[in-house]
C-alpha positions in Angstrom: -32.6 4.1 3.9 -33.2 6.8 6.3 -30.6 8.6 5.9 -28.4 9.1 9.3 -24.5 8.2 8.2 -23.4 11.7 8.7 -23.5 14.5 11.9 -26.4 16.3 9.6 -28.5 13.4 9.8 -31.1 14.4 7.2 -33.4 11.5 7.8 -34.0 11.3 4.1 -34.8 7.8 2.1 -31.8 7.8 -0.5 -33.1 4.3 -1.2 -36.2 6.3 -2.7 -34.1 8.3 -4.8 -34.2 12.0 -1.9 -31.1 13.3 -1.6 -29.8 14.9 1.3 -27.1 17.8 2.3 -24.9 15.6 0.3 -26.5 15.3 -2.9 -26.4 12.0 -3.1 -29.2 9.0 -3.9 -28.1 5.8 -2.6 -26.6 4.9 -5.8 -22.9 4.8 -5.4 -21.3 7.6 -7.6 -17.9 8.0 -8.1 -16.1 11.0 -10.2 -12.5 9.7 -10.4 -10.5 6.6 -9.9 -6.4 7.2 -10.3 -3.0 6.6 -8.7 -2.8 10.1 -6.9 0.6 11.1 -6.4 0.0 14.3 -4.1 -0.9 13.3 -0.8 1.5 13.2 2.0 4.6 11.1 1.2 4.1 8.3 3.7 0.5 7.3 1.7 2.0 8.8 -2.2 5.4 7.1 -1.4 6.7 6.6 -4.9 3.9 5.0 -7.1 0.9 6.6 -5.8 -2.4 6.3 -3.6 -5.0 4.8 -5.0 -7.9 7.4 -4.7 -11.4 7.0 -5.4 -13.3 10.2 -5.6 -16.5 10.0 -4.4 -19.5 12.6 -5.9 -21.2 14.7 -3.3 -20.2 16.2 0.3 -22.0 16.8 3.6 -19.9 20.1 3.9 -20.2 23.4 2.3 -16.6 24.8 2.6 -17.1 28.1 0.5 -12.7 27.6 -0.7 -13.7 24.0 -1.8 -11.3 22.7 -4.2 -13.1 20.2 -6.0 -16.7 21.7 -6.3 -17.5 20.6 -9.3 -17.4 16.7 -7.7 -18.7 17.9 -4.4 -21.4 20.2 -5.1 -22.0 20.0 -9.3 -23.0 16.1 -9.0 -19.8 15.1 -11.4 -19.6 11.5 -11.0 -20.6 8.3 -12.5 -23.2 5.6 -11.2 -21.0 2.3 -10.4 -22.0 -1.0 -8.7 -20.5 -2.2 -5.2 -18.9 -5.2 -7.9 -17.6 -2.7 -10.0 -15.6 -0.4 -7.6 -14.0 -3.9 -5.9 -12.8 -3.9 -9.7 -11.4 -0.7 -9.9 -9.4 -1.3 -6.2 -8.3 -4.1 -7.6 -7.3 -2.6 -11.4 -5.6 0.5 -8.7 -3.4 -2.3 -6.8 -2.1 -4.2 -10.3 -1.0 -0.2 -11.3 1.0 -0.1 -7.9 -1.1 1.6 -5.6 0.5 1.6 -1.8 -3.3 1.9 -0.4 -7.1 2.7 -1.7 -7.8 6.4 -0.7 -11.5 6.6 -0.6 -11.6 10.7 -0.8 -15.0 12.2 0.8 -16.4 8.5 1.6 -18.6 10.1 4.8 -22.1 9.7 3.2 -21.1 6.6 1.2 -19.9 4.7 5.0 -22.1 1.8 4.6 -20.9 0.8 1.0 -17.1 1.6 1.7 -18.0 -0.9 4.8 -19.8 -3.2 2.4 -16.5 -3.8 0.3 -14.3 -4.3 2.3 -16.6 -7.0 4.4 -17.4 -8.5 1.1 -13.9 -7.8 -0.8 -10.8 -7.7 1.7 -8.1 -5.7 0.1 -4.5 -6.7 0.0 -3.0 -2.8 1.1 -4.2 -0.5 3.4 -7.1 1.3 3.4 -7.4 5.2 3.7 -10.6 6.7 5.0 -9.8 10.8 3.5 -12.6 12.7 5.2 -13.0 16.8 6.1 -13.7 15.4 9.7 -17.3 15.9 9.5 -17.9 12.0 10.6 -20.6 10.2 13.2 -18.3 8.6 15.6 -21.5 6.0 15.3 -20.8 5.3 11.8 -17.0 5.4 12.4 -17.6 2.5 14.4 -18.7 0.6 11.9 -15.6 0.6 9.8 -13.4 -0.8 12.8 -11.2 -3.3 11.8 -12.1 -2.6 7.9 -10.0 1.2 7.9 -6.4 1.1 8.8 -5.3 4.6 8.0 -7.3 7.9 8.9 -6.9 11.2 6.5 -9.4 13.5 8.4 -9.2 17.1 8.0 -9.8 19.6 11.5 -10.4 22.5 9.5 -11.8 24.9 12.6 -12.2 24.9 16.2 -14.2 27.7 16.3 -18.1 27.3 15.7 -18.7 31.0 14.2 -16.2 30.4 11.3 -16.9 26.9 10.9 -21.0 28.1 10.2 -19.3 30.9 8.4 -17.1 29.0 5.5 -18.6 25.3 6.0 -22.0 25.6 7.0 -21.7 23.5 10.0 -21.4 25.4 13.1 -21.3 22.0 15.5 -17.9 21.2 12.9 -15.7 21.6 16.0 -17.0 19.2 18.3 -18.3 16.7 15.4 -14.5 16.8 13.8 -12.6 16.6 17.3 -15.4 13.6 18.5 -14.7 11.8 15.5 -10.6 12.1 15.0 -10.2 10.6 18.3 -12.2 7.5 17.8 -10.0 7.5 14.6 -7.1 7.3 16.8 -8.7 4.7 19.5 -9.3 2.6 16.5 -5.7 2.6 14.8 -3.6 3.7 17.7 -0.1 5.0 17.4 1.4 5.4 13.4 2.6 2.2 11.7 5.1 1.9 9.0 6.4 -0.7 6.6 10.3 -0.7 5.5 9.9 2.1 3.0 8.5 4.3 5.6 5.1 4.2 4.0 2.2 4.6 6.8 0.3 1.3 7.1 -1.6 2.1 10.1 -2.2 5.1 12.6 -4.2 8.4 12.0 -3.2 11.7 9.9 -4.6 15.5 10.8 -4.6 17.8 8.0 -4.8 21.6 8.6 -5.3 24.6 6.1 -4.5 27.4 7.1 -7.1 29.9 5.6 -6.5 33.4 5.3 -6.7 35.4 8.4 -7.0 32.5 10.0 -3.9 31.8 11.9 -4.7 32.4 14.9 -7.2 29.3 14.1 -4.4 27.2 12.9 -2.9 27.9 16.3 -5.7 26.9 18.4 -6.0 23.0 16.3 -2.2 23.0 16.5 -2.6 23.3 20.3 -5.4 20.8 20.4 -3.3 17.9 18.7 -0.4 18.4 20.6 -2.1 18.6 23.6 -4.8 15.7 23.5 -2.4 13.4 21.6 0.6 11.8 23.1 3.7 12.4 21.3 4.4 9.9 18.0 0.5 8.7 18.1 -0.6 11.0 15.0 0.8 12.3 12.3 -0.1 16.5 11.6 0.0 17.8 8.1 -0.2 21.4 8.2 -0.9 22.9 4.9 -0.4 25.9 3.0 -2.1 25.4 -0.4 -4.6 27.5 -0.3 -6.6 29.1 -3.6 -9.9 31.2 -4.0 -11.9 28.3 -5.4 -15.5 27.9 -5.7 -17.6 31.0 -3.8 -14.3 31.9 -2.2 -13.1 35.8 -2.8 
């Protein structure tokens, strides 16, 4: 497998065992499997997301908050058979959706499972943005709620804290074929989301002016009640952050 899933297109043979900017063999690796509770409330509602944590990232975010999955190579080696299991075990617990968190290098075995194993709920694609519109393609049909991230429009601190200066036009490329794909928000009775795309935003410090700028972007490429915005504040020197 030549390696192309992702904007960085590393070219490598993860079927070999070479790991690219992500870290990642072809073997799937996953670091945690729970009902997640702290998402936004229309994919948490009351009992939970059902998020798989997938080892290894294409990004480099400096503030990343789970470095030790992304970038330490935390995870466990699981078969295609086995996570259908754990979706599965995840729904019987009373998970509103599977939340596949960082999926972007593992595209073509998130696609795999659900040609192979349809799942009864939603399914959440949770992303930092950083996604082929080519490999997004792929997963039509198969994703029905987008989580994707737009951390920066601006390429110097987007090479600066994520070491990906073409972020901005990767991310905003690839959150409007989200959108194409689901079209405007969907939800069931209980106001959970069961279709439709959701923007996440953290504001950074010194960085509001940034914030401003995506903010500005949404409002004005999207019309109004398509997406959803999450703007968030949480914020914590993590990993190489000062």
């Amino acid at each position: 497998m030549k390696c192309d899933l992702c904007p960085r297109k590393c070219l490598v043979d993860r079927k070999k065992g070479e790991k690219g900017i992500c870290g990642q063999t072809e073997n799937l690796k996953v670091a945690r499997a729970a009902l997640h509770f702290w998402e936004e409330p229309c994919i948490s509602g009351e009992t939970g997301s059902g998020a798989v944590f997938f080892s290894g990232c294409n990004l480099g975010c400096v503030f990343c908050q789970n470095e030790k999955i992304s970038h330490r190579d935390f995870g466990r080696p699981i078969t295609l058979e086995r996570l259908a299991d754990i979706c599965h075990e995840l729904i019987a617990q009373g998970a509103h959706n599977l939340n596949f968190v960082n999926p972007t290098h593992y595209a073509h075995e998130v696609s795999n499972l659900l040609t192979e194993h349809p799942m009864p709920v939603p399914t959440v694609w949770n992303s930092g943005g950083y996604d082929r519109v080519e490999t997004l393609r792929g997963l039509e049909g198969k994703i029905q709620i987008y989580l994707p991230d737009l951390k920066y429009l601006d390429a110097e601190t987007a090479a600066k804290y994520s070491a990906a200066a073409d972020y901005p036009q990767v991310a905003q490329a690839a959150i409007e074929e989200m959108v194409r794909q689901t079209g405007p928000c969907q939800y069931d009775e209980n106001g959970l989301l069961v279709r439709g795309t959701v923007i996440r935003h953290l504001i950074l410090p010194g960085q509001v002016n940034g914030a401003k700028a995506v903010m500005d972007y949404v409002a004005g490429t999207f019309p109004p009640h398509t997406v959803l915005f999450s703007l968030m504040s949480q914020y914590t020197p993590f990993y190489k952050a000062a």
